[in-house]
N, C-alpha and C positions, 0 to 999 in steps of 0.2 A: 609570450610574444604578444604581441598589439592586436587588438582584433583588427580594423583597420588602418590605412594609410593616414601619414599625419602631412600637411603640407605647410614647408617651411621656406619663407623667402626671404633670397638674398636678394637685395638693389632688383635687377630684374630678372633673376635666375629665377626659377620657382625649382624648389627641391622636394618630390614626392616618397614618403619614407615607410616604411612599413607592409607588413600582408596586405597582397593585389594593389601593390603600386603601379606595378608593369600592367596590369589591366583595366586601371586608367589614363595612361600616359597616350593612349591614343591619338588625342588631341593635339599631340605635339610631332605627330608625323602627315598630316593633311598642308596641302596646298604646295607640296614641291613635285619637280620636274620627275625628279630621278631619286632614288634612296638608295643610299649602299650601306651596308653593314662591316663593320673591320673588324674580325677575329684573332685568335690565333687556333693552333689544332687542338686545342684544349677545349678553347669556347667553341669553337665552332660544334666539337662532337661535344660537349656535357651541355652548353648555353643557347646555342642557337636553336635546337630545336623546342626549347622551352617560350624560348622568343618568339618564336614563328606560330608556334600552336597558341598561346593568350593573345597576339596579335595577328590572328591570322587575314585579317581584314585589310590589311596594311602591306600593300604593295613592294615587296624589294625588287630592286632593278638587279644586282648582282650583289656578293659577298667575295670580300677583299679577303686574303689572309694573308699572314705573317708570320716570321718562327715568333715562338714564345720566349721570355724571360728578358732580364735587363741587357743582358748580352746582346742583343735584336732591338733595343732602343737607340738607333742610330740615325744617322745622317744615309746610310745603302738603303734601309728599312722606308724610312719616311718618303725617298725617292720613288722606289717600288709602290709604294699608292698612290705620288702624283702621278706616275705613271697610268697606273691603272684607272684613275679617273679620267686620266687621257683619254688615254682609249675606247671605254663607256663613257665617253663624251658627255662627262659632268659640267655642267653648267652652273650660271653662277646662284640657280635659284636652287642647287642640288642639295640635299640631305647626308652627311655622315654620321651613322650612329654607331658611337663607340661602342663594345658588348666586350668586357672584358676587366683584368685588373687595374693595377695602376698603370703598368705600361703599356696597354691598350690607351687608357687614356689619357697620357702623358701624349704619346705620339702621333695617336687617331685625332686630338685638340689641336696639336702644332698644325699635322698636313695639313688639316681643313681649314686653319686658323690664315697660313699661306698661300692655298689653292687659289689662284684667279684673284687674288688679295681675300679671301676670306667668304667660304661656304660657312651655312649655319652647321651647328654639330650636335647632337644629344649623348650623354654620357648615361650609360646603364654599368654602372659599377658589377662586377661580379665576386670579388674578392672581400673578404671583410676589411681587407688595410683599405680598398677601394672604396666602400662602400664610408667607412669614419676619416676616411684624409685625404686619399688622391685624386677622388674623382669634382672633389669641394675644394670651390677656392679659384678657380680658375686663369689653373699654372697651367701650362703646356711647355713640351721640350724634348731635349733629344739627348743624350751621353754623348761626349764627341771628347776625343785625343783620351780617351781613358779617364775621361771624368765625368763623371753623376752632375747630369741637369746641366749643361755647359754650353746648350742653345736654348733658349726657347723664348715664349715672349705670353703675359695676362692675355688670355680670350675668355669672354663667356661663352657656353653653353648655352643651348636654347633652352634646355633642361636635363635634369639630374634627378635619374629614377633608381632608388634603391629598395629594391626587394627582397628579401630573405629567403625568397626560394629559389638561388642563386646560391646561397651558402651551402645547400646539401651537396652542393655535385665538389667541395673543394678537398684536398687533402687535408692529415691532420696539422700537417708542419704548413702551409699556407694559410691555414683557419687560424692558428695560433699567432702569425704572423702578425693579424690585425692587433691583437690586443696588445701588441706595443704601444700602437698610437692610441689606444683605448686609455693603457693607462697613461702615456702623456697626459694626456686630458685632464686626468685625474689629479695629478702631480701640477700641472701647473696652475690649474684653474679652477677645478670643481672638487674641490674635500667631500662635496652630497655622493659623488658619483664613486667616489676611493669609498666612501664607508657604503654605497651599494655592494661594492666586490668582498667588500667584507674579510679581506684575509685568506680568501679564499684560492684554489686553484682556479684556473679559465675555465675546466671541462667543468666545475659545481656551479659555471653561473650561467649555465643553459638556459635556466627560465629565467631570468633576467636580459637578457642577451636584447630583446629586441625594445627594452625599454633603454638600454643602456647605448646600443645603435643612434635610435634620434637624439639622447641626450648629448654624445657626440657631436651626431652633425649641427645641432644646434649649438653646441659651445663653439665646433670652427665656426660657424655660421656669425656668430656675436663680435669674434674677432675680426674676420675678411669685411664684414659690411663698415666695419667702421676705418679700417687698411687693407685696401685692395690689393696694392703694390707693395705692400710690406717695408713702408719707409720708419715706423715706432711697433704698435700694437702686435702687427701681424709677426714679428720676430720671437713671439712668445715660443710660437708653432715649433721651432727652433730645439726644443730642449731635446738633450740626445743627437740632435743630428750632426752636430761639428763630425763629433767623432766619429756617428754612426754614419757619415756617408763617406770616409775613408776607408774605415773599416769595411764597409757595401764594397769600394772601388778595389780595396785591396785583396779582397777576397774573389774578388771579378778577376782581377788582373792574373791570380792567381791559378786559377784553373779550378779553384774549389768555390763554387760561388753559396751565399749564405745569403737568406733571404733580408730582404730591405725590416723586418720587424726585430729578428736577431742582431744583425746590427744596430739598430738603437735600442733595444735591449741595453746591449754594451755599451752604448754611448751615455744612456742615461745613469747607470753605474757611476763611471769617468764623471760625469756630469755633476751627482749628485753631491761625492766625493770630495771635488771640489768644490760647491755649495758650502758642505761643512765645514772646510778650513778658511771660506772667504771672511774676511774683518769686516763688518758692518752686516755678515747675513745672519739669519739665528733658523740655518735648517737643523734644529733639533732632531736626534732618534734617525739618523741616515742608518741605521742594521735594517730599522724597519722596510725601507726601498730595498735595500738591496736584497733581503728574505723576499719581500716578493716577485722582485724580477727573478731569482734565483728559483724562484718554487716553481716558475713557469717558463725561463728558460735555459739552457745549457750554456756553460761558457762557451765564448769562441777559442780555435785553436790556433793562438799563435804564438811567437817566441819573444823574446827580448831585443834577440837581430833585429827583429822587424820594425820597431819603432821607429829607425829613422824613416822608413818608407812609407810608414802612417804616417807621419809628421807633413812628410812631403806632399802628399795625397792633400792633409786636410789646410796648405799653403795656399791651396789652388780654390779652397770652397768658396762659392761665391758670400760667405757671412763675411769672410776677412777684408783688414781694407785698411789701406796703409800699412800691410807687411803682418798687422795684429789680427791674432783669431778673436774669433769674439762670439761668447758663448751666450747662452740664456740658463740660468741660475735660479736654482729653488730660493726664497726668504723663507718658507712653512711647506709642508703640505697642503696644497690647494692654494701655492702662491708663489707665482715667481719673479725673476725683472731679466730684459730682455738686454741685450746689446751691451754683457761685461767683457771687458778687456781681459783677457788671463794669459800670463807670461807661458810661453814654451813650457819652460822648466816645468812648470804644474801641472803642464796639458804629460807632460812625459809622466812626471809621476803618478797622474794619474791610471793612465794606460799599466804603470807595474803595480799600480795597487791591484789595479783589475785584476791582473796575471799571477799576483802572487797570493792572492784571497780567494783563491779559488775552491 
């Protein structure tokens, strides 16, 4: 792990990364009226009191909570905190500081982003998906009619504190979750960081873990600063997710929900797959992706039935546009291109390659 915090900035985010990040972030809670905190029951008992003991200098007015999980990332959800700022008569020079995963600050970014036309907000990642993807970048948003991200609108954050003594308190299937978007990374953009993990399982790359953390945020970082809005560059981020955020919805809708890392898991699979049969791409050796998303996670469980209703799901993603999905595609490892066209037909086949290569 890093001895110290490394600080890394976007446009004018500043992103603090690393051991005792949270115990300089100080800085970034002085001169407001009011400060609230938005949990869920999870942070609130593993995270808040972590929060409160390194900052204890720093004034909270009250702590909002929320149910946890994607399920809870709604339109009822984000009400329930205008509310509540209502009421503790948040002002518009007030502070929200997200303390949680991604959908802490998926939804803590939107309310504040709307509140009064926009309080400032600080994002403290708890989650490793959180900590290398959602809490960078400055998406905000909400799930609405049964689909993933189907409000929201870019805010920045005043700042983005990630810490690594946030990662002790997470389970093992949540901690695993991150290294989905870890190895995106890897896969689309950084071959140095695929030959850190080395072929390895996630639990063998412990002491690496917190070199591999900023090298993350620093690859989304290179990307967002140069496409904010994700109108070329930033749709790299993209890879896995066609799939994997129908598969997230469909699994939601389900009653069996599977976390947002296992489904791009599976989508980078899909993804990859296709990669290797596209004419003009030369992803050499796809066994190799697919051993190690398999060495690190489980297939998902579903049928053949199903695919018409993953199809449908992933009609509605916001990538599509003009009726066509449109996926992000390996050329190599550590190299992808963003914004291909690929027919239904392939996107199907891919999903039965998944299910029958199991």
């Amino acid at each position: 792990m890093q001895k110290k915090p490394v600080s890394l900035a976007l446009m004018s985010v500043p992103h603090i990364v690393g051991k005792n990040a949270l115990g300089q972030a100080a800085v970034y809670f002085s001169g407001y009226s009011r400060i609230f905190v938005l949990v869920d029951e999870n942070t609130e008992k593993l995270c808040l009191p972590v929060f409160l003991d390194i900052l204890s200098n720093v004034s909270i007015t009250a702590v909002i909570k929320i149910k946890s999980g994607e399920l809870h990332k709604n339109i009822q959800s984000a009400s329930f905190i205008w509310q509540q700022l209502t009421r503790l008569h948040a002002e518009r020079n007030a502070l929200l500081v997200n303390l949680g995963g991604g959908v802490i600050t998926d939804i803590g970014g939107f309310a504040a982003a709307t509140f009064k036309r926009g309080i400032d907000f600080v994002n403290i990642p708890t989650t490793l998906l959180g900590q290398v993807d959602a809490a960078i970048g400055s998406k905000t948003g909400i799930d609405f009619e049964g689909y993933k991200n189907q409000v929201g609108l870019f805010a920045d954050p005043k700042a983005v504190i990630i810490d690594p003594v946030f990662l002790d308190t997470l389970d093992r299937k949540q901690f695993r979750s991150g290294f989905a978007e870890m190895l995106k990374y890897a896969l689309i953009m950084d071959i140095a960081l695929w030959e850190m993990m080395d072929n390895r399982p996630f639990d063998a790359m412990a002491p690496d873990l917190g070199d591999m953390v900023s090298r993350c945020v620093a690859d989304k970082i290179s990307i967002v600063e140069k496409d904010r809005q994700e109108t070329g560059l930033r749709k790299l981020l993209n890879f896995g997710h066609t799939v994997g955020h129908a598969l997230e919805t469909f699994f939601l809708n389900s009653g069996t929900p599977v976390t947002h890392g296992e489904a791009v898991a599976a989508g980078m699979i899909c993804a990859t797959m296709i990669s290797s049969h596209r004419q003009g791409l030369d992803c050499n050796s796809p066994e190799i992706v697919f051993e190690m998303i398999d060495r690190n996670f489980a297939r998902l469980n579903f049928a053949e039935r199903d695919i018409p209703e993953i199809m449908k799901l992933m009609a509605q993603d916001k990538k599509a546009k003009a009726g066509e999905l449109r996926f992000t595609l390996l050329t190599k490892r550590g190299n992808a291109v963003p914004d291909v066209v690929v027919p239904e037909a392939k996107v199907r086949e891919s999903l039965l390659f998944y299910l029958r290569n199991q």
